[in-house]
C-alpha positions in Angstrom: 109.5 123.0 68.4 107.6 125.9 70.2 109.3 129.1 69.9 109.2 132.5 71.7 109.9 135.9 70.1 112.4 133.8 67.8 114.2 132.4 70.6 113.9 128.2 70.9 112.9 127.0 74.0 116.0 125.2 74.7 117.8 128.3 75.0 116.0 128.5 78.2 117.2 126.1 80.1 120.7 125.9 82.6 123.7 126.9 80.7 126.4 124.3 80.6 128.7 124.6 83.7 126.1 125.4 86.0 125.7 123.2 89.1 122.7 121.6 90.5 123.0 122.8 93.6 122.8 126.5 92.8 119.3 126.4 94.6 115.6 126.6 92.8 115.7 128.7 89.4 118.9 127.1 88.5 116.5 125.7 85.8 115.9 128.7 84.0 112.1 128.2 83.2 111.0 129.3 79.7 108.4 132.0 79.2 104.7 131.3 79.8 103.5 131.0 76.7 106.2 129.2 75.4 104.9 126.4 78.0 101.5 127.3 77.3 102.0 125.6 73.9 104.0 122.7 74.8 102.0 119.1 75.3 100.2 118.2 78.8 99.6 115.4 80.5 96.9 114.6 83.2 97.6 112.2 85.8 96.4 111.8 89.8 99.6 111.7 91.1 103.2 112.6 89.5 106.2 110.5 91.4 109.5 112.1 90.7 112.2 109.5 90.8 112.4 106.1 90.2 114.5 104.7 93.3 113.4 102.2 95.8 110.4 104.8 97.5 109.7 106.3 94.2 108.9 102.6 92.7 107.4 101.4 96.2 104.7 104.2 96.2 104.0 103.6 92.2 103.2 100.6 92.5 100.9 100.8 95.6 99.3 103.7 94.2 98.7 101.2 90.4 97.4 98.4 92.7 95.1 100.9 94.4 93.5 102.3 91.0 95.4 105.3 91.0 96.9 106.9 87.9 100.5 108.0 88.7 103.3 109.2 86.0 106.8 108.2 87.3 109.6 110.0 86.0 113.4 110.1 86.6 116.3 111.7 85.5 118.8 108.6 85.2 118.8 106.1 82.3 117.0 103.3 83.9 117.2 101.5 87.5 119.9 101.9 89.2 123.4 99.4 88.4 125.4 100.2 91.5 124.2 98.0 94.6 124.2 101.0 97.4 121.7 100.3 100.1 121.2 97.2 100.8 119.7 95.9 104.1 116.1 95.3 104.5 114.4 94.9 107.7 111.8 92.7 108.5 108.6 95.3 108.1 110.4 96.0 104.9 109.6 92.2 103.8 106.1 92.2 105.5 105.0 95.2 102.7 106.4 93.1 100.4 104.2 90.2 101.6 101.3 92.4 101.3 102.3 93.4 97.8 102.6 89.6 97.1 106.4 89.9 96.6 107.6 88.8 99.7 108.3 85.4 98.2 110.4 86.8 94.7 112.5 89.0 97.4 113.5 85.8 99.8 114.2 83.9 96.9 117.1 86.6 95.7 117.9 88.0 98.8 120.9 87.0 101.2 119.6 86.5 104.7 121.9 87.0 107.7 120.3 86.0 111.0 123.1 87.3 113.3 125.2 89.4 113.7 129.1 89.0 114.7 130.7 92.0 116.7 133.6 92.7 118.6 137.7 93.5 118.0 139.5 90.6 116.3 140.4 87.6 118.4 137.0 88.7 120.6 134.2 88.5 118.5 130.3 87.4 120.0 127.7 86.3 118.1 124.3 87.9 118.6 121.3 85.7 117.5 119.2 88.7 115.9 116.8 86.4 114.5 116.3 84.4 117.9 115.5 88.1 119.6 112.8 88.6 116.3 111.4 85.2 116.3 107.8 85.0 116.7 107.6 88.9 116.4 107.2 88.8 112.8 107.2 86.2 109.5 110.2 87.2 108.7 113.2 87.4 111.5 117.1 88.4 110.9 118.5 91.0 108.2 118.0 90.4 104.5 120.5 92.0 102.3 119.9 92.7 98.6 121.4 95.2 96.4 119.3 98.4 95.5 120.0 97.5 91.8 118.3 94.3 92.6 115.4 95.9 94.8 114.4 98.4 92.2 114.3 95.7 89.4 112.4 93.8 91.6 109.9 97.2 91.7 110.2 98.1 88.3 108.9 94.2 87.3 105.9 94.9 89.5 105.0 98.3 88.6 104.8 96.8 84.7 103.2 93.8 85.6 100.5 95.8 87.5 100.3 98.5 84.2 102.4 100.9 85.3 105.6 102.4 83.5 108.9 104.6 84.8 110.0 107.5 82.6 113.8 107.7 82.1 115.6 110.5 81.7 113.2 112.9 82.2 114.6 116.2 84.1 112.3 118.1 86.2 113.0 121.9 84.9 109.9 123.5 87.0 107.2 122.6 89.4 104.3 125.3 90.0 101.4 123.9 93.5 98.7 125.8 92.6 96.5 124.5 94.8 95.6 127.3 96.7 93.5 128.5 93.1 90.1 127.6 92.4 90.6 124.2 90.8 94.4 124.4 90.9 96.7 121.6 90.8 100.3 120.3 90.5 102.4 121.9 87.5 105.2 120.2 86.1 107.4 121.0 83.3 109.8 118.1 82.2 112.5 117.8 79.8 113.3 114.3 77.9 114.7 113.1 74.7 111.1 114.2 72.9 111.7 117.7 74.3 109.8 119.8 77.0 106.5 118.1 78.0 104.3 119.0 80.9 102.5 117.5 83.2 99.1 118.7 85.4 98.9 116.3 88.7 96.2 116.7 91.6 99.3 115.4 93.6 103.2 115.3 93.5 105.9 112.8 95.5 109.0 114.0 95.7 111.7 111.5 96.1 114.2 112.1 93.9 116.7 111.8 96.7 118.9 114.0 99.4 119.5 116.6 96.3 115.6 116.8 95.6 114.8 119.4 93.2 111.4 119.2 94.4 112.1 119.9 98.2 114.1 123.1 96.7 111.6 123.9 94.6 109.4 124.3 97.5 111.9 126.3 99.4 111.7 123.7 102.5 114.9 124.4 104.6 116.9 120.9 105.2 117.6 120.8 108.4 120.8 119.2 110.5 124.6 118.2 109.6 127.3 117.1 107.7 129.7 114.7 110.0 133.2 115.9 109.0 134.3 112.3 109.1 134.7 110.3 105.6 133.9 107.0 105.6 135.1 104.4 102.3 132.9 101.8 101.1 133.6 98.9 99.1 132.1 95.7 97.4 134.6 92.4 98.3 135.0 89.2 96.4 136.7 86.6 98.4 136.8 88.3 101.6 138.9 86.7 104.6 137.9 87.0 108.3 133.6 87.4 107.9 131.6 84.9 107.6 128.9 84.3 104.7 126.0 84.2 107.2 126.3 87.0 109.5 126.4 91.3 109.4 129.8 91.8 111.2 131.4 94.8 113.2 134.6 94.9 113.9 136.1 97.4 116.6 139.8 97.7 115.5 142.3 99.6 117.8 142.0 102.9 115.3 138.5 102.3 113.5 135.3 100.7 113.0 134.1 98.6 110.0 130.2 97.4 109.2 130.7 94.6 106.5 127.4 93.0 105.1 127.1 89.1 103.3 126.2 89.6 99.8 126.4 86.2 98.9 129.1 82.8 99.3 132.9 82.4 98.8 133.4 86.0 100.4 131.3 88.5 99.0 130.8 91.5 100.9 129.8 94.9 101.4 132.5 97.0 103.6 131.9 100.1 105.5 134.7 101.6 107.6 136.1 105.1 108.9 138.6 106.6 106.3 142.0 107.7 107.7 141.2 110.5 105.7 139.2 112.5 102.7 141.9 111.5 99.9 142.2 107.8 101.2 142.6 105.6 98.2 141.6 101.3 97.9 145.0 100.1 98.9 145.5 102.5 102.0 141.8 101.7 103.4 142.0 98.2 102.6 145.3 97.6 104.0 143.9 99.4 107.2 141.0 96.9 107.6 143.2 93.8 107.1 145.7 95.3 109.5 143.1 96.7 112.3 140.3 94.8 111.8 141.3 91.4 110.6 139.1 91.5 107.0 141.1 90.4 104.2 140.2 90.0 100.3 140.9 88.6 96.9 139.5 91.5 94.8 137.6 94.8 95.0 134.7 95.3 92.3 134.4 99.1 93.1 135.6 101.3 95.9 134.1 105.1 97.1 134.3 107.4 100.0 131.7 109.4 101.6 130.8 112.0 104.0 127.4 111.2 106.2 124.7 113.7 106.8 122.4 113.9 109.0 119.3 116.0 107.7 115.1 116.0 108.2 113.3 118.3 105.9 111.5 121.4 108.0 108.4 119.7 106.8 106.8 116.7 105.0 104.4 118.8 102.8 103.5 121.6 101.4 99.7 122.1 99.8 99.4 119.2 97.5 103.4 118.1 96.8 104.8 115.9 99.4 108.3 114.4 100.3 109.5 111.0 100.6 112.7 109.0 101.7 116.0 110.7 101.3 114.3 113.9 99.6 112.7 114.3 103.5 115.7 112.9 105.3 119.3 111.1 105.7 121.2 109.8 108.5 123.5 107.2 108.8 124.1 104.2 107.5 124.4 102.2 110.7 122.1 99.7 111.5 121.1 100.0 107.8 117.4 102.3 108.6 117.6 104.5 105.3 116.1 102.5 102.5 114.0 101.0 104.9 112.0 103.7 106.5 112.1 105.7 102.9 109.8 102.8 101.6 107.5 102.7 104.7 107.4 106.3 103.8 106.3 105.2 100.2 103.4 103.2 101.4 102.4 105.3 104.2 101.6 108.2 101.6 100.4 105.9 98.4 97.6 104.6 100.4 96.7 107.4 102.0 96.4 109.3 98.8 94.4 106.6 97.4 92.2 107.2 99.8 91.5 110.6 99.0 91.4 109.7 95.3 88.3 107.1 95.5 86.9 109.4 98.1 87.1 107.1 101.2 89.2 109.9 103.5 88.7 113.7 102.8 91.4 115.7 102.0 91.6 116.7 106.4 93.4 113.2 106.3 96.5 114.1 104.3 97.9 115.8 107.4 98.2 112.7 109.0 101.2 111.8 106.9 103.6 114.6 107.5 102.5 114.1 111.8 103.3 110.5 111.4 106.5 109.9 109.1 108.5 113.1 110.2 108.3 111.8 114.1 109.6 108.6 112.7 112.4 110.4 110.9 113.2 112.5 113.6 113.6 109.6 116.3 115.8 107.7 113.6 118.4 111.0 112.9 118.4 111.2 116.7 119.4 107.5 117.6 121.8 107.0 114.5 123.6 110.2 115.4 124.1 109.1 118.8 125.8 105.7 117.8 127.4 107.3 114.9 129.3 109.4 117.5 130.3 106.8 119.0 131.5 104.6 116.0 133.1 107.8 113.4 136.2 108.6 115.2 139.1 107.7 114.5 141.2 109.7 117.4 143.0 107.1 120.3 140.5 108.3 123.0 137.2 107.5 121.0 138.6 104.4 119.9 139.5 103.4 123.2 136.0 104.1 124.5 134.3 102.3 121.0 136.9 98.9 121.7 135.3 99.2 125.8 131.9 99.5 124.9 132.0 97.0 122.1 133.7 94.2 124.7 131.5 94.9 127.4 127.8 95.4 125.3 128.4 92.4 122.8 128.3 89.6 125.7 125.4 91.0 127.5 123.4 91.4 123.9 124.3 88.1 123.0 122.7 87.0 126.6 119.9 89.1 126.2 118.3 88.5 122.8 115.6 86.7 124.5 114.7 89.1 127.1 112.0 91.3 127.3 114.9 94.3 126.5 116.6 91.9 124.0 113.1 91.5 122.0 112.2 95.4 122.2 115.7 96.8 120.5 115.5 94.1 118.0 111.9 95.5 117.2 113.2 99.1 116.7 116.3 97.5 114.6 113.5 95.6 112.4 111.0 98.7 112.3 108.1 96.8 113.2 107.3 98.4 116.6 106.9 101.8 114.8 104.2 103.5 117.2 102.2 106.3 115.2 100.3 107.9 118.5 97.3 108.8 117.0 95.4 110.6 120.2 96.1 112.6 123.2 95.3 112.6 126.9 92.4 112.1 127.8 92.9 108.9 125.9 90.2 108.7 124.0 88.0 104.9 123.9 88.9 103.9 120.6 92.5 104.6 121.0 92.8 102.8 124.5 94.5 99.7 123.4 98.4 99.4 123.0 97.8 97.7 119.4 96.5 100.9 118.3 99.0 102.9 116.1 101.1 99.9 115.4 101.2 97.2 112.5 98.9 94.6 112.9 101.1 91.5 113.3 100.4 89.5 110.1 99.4 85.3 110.4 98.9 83.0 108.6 95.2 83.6 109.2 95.0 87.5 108.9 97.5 87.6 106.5 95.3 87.1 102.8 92.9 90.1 104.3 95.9 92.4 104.8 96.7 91.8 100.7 93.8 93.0 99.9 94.9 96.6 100.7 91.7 98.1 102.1 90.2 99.6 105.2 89.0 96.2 107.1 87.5 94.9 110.8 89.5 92.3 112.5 88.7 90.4 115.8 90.2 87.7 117.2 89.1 84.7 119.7 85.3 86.7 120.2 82.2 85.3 118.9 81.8 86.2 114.8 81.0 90.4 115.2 77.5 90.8 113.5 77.2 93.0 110.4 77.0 97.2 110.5 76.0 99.4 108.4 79.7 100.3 107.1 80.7 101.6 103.5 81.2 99.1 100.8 84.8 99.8 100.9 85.5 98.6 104.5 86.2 94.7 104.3 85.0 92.6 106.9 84.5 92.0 109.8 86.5 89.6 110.0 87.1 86.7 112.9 90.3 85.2 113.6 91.6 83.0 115.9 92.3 83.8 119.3 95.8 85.2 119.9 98.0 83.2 122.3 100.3 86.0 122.9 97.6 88.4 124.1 98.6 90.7 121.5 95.1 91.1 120.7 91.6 91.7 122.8 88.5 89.1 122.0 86.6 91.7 123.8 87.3 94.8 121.1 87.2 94.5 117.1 90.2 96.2 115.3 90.1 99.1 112.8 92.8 98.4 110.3 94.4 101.4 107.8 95.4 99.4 104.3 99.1 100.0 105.5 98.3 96.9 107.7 99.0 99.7 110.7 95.5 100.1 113.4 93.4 103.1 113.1 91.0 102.2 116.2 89.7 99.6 119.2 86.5 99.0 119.1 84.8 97.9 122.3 82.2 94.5 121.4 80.5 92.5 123.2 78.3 89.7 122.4 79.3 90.2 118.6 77.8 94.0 119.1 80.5 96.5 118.1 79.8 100.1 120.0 78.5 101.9 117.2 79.1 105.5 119.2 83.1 104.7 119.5 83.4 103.3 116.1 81.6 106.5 114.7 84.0 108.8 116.7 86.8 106.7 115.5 85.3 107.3 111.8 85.3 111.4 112.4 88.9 111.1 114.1 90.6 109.9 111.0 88.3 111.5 108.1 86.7 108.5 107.3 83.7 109.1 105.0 80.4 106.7 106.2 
């Protein structure tokens, strides 16, 4: 092994007893030409961790063409089942993936959801409020173990591999050099290796090393409550169908259907921070009417509520809990962590084969930290109301709870009823992509949201590429566009009127609309659609 003035290299790093939370440098770096000497690596873009986002943007990034080295510190994927819910824009990526199908078939689908005190519960039809809005209405629930197997099978299929236990000791931008780039320095079972990357993912979770490597403040709250969690086999009191919250006289409990015969996920308010398995279970048999059989493991937890100060800095970028973490109600986190994932993987692609110049990277940080900051502000609002366990907050939660659930349950069909079930599914995510004076291209409500996928729109949208959609107009006639833009492409007309006949559709690979074209008589206005092009970096 490379040595330095006699001294081996290992001798540099953290000495045993040393915490990871001592801030950046607790690594102890080893002297520059000791890592001068040790082996390199070049890739496009280095992911660091191997969770759910980690995987998601890997493998968008292999079935765009883009090299990417994943590495993690843990042995392999994950074996505890932690998050769990996926919402239904979660499942529409996978359908663009082609995975959508593998997930239903392992996942655990819960099309309502049961809430109220024991003895008052309503049912609330969330996949009646969803129907219609999107392929695939209701909750799925599905281990993370499961999801990042799932990820892991893809990412290999597609030629990709993870790295296991691979510690990140240092990471250097130098991007503000003359033909600088990402710097990593790694430590596995082979000893140090680097790595030289044009671009760097952090998300290697709420304890990133990489968001303290870049010094990026983490902004927000710990809750002071403590919350237990548990996985139940042959639970009593839920049933195998539904996501149920029960409003006891002194807490609250989310429990989530992980399969038949009583197997369940429960989340509840802990009495307190030493509460053990037999006091919190007693508790939610007692106050909130959920019995069990057995318990296969128990935990408690403290909720934070943090957003990274930023989303990026030069060419190393953030990514699901490494940018921010919230609450578990109403199960966002995973979700919106892998929206991040394919958000960034495509748009980094499209720097990479030259399609977007480098202007366009911006646009991820603007888009994806609004959506983080909306989601922190919304979950800390119902998580005040939910994490008490004092009378008075209780007696307020039991109120709300009897009053709310009857008017949801009426209202899932509503105008109201369909637009909260949106936000709860993440598909009407708005990225607001201009500002007044609205400009042409952007004057069209679908602009800056996901273009609903059909059964007619929905083999373009796999292909994972810039494209032209209209819909009900006479076939748009051929422009001069870059080889890389599909289309355009005609679909039917849209009964719902979420689409225009009279304009053609811009749409980003992330199935999300860039512009509005105006068109008529199969002409598309080439002076908006070149504006459009300039707005968003587009190289023509």
């Amino acid at each position: 092994m490379p040595e330095s003035s006699g001294q081996p290299y290992r001798d540099y790093l953290r000495p045993p007893g040393s915490r990871r939370d001592e801030g950046p440098g607790w690594f102890g770096r080893p002297p520059e030409d000791v890592v001068e000497e040790l082996p390199v690596e070049h890739t496009d873009v280095l992911v660091v961790g191997a969770g759910p986002t980690g995987l998601l943007a890997a493998l968008v990034l292999a079935r765009r063409g883009v090299r990417a080295v994943v590495v993690d510190q843990k042995a392999g994927p994950t074996t505890e089942s932690r998050a769990l819910a996926v919402q239904a824009r979660t499942v529409e990526v996978y359908d663009q993936l082609g995975l959508a199908e593998e997930f239903l078939a392992h996942a655990h689908r819960a099309a309502r959801v049961q809430i109220g005190p024991p003895g008052r519960l309503v049912v609330i039809d969330l996949a009646a409020a969803q129907q219609g809005q999107t392929p695939f209405p209701g909750l799925h629930v599905l281990e993370q173990s499961r999801t990042e197997e799932l990820l892991v099978g893809a990412l290999t299929a597609t030629g990709g591999d993870v790295r296991w236990n691979r510690t990140l000791v240092d990471l250097d931008d130098r991007t503000a050099e003359p033909g600088g780039r990402v710097r990593a320095l790694l430590d596995g079972p082979g000893g140090m290796t680097r790595v030289h990357a044009c671009w760097c993912i952090g998300a290697d979770g709420a304890g990133s090393s990489v968001r303290r490597s870049l010094g990026l403040a983490f902004e927000g709250v710990t809750d002071d409550a403590v919350f237990w969690v548990a996985d139940l086999r042959g639970a009593t009191g839920l049933p195998d169908d539904c996501l149920a919250m029960r409003a006891g006289r002194r807490g609250f409990g989310v429990f989530y259907p992980l399969g038949p015969d009583g197997h369940a996920r429960a989340i509840s308010i802990a009495a307190g921070p030493d509460v053990g398995p037999e006091e919190a279970l007693a508790t939610a048999r007692e106050d909130l009417g959920v019995g069990h059989e057995s318990v296969d493991w128990f935990s408690t937890y403290r909720v934070h509520h943090r957003v990274a100060e930023r989303f990026r800095r030069g060419a190393v970028f953030l990514a699901g809990d490494a940018a921010h973490v919230h609450s578990p109600v109403g199960g966002q986190g995973m979700n919106t962590g892998l929206q991040d994932a394919q958000d960034l993987a495509h748009l980094l692609a499209d720097v990479v084969h030259g399609h977007v110049g480098p202007a366009a990277l911006d646009r991820y940080g603007r888009e994806r930290r609004r959506v983080a900051l909306r989601l922190v502000r919304v979950t800390d609002r119902a998580f005040g109301l939910v994490a008490r366990r004092n009378h008075g907050t209780a007696l307020l939660r039991r109120a709300f709870v009897i009053v709310a659930a009857p008017l949801a349950a009426r209202g899932v069909r509503t105008r109201l009823g369909r637009s909260v079930a949106g936000y709860v599914g993440q598909y009407r995510i708005h990225h607001h992509v201009a500002s007044a004076p609205l400009l042409v291209w952007a004057d069209d409500r679908a602009v800056g949201r996901r273009s609903f996928p059909t059964e007619e729109n929905r083999p373009a949208l796999r292909s994972l590429t810039w494209q032209l959609h209209s819909y009900g107009s006479r076939p748009v006639r051929p422009v001069d566009l870059p080889d890389w833009i599909d289309g355009p492409h005609t679909f039917p007309a849209d009964p719902t009127g979420r689409w225009r006949s009279d304009r053609t559709y811009l749409v980003r690979p992330d199935g999300f609309v860039a512009a509005a074209v105006p068109t008529s008589g199969g002409v598309l206005d080439g002076a908006v659609l070149r504006t459009a092009f300039r707005a968003h970096h587009l190289r023509a």
